[in-house]
Z-matrix of the N, CA and C atoms (Angstrom, degrees):
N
C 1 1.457
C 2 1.531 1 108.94
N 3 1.724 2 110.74 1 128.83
C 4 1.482 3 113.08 2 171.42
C 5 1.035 4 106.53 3 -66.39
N 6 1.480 5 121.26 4 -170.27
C 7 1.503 6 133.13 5 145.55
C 8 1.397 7 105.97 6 -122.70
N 9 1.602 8 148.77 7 100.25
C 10 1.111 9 158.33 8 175.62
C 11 1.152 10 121.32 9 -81.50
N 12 1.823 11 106.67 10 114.05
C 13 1.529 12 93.14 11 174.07
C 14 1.621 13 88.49 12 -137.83
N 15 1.622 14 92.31 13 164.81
C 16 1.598 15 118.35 14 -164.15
C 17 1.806 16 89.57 15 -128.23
N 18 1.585 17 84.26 16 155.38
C 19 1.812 18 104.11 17 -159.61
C 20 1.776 19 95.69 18 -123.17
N 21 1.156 20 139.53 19 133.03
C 22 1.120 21 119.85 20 151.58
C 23 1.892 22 117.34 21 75.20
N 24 1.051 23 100.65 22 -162.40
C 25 1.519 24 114.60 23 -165.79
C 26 1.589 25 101.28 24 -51.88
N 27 1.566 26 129.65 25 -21.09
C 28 1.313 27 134.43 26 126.34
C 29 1.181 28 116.15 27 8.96
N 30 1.462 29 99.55 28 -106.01
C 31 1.335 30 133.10 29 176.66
C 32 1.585 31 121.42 30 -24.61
N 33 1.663 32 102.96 31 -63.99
C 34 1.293 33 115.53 32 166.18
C 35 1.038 34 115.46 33 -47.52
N 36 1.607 35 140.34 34 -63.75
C 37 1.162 36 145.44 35 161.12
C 38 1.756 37 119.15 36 -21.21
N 39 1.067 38 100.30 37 -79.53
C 40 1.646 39 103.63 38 171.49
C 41 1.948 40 125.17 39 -68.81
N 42 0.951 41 94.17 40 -2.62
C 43 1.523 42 90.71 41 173.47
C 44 1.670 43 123.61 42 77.65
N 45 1.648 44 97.27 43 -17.49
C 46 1.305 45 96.15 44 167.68
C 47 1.970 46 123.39 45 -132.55
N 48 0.916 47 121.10 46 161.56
C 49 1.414 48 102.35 47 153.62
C 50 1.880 49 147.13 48 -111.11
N 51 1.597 50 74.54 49 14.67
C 52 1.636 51 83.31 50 -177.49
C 53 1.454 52 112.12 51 -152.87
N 54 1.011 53 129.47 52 109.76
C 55 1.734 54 130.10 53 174.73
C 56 1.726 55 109.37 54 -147.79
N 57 1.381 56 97.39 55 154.30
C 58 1.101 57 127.44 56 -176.10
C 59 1.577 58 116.37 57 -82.22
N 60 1.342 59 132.31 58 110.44
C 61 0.999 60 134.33 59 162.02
C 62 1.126 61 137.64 60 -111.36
N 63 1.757 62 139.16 61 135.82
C 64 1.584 63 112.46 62 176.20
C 65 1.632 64 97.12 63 -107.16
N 66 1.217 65 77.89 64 135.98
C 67 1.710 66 102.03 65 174.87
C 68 1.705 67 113.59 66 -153.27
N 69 1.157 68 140.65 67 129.83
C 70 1.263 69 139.40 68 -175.03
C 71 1.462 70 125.40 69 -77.74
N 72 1.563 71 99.16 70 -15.96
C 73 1.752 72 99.53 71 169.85
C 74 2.015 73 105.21 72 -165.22
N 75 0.795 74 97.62 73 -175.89
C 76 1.894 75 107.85 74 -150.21
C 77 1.818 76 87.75 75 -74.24
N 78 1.585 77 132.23 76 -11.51
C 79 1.301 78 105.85 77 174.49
C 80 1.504 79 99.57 78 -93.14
N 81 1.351 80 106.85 79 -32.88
C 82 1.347 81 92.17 80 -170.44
C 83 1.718 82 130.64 81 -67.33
N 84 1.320 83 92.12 82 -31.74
C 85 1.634 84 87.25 83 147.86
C 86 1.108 85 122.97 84 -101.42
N 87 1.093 86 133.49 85 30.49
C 88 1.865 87 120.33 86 134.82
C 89 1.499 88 108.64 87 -74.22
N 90 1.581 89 126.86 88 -28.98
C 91 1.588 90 141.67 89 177.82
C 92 1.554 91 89.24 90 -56.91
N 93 1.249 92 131.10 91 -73.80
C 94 1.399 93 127.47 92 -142.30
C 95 1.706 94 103.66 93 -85.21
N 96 1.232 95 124.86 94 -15.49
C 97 1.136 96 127.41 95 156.61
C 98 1.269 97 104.71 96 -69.18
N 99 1.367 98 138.55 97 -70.00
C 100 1.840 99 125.82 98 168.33
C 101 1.386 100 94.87 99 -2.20
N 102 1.339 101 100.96 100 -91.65
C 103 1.796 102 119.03 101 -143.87
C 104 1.467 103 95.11 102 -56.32
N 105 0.903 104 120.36 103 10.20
C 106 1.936 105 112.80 104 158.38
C 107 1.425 106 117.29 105 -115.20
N 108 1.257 107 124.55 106 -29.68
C 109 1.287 108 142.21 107 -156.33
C 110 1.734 109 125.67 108 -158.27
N 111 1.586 110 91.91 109 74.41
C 112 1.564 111 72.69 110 -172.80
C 113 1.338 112 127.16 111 -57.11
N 114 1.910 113 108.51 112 -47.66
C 115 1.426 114 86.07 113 175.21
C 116 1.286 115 138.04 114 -108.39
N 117 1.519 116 114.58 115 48.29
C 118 1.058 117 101.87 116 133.67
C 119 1.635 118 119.07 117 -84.47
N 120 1.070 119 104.23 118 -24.55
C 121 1.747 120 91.24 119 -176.64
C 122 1.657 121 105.79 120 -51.55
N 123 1.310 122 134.68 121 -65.86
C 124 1.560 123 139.89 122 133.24
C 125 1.636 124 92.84 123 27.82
N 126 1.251 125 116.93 124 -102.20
C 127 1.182 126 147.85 125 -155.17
C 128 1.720 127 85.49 126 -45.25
N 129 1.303 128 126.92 127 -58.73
C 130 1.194 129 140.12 128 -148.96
C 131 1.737 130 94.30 129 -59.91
N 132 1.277 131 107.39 130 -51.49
C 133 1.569 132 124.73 131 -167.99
C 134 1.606 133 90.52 132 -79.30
N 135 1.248 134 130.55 133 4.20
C 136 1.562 135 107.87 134 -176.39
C 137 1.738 136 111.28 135 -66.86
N 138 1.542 137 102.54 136 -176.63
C 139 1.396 138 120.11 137 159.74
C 140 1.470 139 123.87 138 -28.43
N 141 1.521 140 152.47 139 110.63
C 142 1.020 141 112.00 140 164.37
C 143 1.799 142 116.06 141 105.06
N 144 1.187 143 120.32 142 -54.69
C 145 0.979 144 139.04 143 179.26
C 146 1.852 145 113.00 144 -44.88
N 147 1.487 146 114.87 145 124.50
C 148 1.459 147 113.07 146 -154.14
C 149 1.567 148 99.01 147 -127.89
N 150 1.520 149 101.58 148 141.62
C 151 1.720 150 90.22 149 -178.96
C 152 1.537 151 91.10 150 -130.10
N 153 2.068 152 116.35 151 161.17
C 154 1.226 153 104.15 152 -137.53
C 155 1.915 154 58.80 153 -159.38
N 156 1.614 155 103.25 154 111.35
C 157 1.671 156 109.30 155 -169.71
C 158 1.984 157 82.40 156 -106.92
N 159 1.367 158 117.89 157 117.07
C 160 1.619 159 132.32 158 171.22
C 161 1.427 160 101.41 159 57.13
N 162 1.071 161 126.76 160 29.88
C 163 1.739 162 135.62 161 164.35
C 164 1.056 163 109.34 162 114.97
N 165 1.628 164 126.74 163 8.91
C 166 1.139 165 129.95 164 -156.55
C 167 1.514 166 118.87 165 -99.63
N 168 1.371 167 135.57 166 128.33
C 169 1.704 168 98.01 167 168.72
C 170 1.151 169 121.99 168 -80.67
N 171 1.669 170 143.65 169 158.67
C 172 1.187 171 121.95 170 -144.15
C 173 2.169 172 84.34 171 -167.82
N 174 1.502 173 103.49 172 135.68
C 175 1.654 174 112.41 173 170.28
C 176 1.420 175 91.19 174 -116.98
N 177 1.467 176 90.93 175 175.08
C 178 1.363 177 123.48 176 -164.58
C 179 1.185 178 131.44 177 44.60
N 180 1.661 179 131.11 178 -116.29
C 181 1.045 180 128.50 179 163.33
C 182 1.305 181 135.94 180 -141.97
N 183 1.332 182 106.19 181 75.68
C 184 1.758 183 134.91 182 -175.86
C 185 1.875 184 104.17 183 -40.77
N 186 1.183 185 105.56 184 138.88
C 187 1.445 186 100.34 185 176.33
C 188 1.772 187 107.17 186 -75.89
N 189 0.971 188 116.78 187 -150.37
C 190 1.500 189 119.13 188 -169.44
C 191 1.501 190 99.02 189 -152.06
N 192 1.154 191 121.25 190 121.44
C 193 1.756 192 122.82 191 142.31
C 194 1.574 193 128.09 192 -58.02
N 195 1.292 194 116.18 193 156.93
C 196 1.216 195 105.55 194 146.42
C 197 1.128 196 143.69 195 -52.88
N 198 1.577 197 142.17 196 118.99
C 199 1.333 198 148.13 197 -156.71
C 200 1.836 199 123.45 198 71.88
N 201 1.569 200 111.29 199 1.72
C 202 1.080 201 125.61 200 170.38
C 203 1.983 202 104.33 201 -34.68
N 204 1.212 203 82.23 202 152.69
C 205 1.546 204 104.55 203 -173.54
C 206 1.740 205 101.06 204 -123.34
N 207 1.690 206 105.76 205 114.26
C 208 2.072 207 85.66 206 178.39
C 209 1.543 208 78.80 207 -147.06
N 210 1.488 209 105.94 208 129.25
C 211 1.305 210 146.69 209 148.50
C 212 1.408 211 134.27 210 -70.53
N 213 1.470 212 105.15 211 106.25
C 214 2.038 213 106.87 212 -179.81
C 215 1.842 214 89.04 213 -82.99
N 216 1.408 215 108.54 214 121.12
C 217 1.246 216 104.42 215 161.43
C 218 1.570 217 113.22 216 -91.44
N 219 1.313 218 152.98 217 129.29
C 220 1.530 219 142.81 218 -178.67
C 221 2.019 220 94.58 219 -75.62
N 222 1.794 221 99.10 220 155.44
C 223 1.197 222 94.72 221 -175.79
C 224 1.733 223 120.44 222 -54.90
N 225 1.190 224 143.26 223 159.42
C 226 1.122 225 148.78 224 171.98
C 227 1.254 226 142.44 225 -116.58
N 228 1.345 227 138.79 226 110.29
C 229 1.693 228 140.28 227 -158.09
C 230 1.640 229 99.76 228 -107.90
N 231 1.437 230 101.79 229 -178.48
C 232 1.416 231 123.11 230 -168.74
C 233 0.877 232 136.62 231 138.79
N 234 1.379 233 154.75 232 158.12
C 235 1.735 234 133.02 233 175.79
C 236 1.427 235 91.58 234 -153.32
């Protein structure tokens, strides 16, 4: 089981900011988020969009531990 949390226009989007998922690696729960939500899954795959596996930033598709922590960050501006 992950621990999923959503940041921002994320958040808004999905309605929540924190749930529990089991999935064994970062596609497969982007898969099981689909089958609830397509778009946020959409959103998930957008532009920009950064995922951060136990504080980490992290590409492709990292497997997952038990109690893993993975973060959709939405893209981010500022100067």
């Amino acid at each position: 089981m992950a621990r999923v949390l959503l940041f921002g226009p994320l958040r808004d989007l999905a309605g929540w900011r924190e749930r529990t998922i089991d999935a064994g690696s970062l596609s497969g729960l982007k898969a099981a988020i689909a089958a609830e939500d397509a778009a946020l899954a959409a959103a998930l795959e957008g532009p920009g969009v950064q995922v951060a596996l136990d504080q980490t930033l992290v590409r492709g598709d990292p497997q997952l531990a038990a109690g893993s922590e993975v973060a959709f960050l939405p893209p981010m501006s500022g100067g």
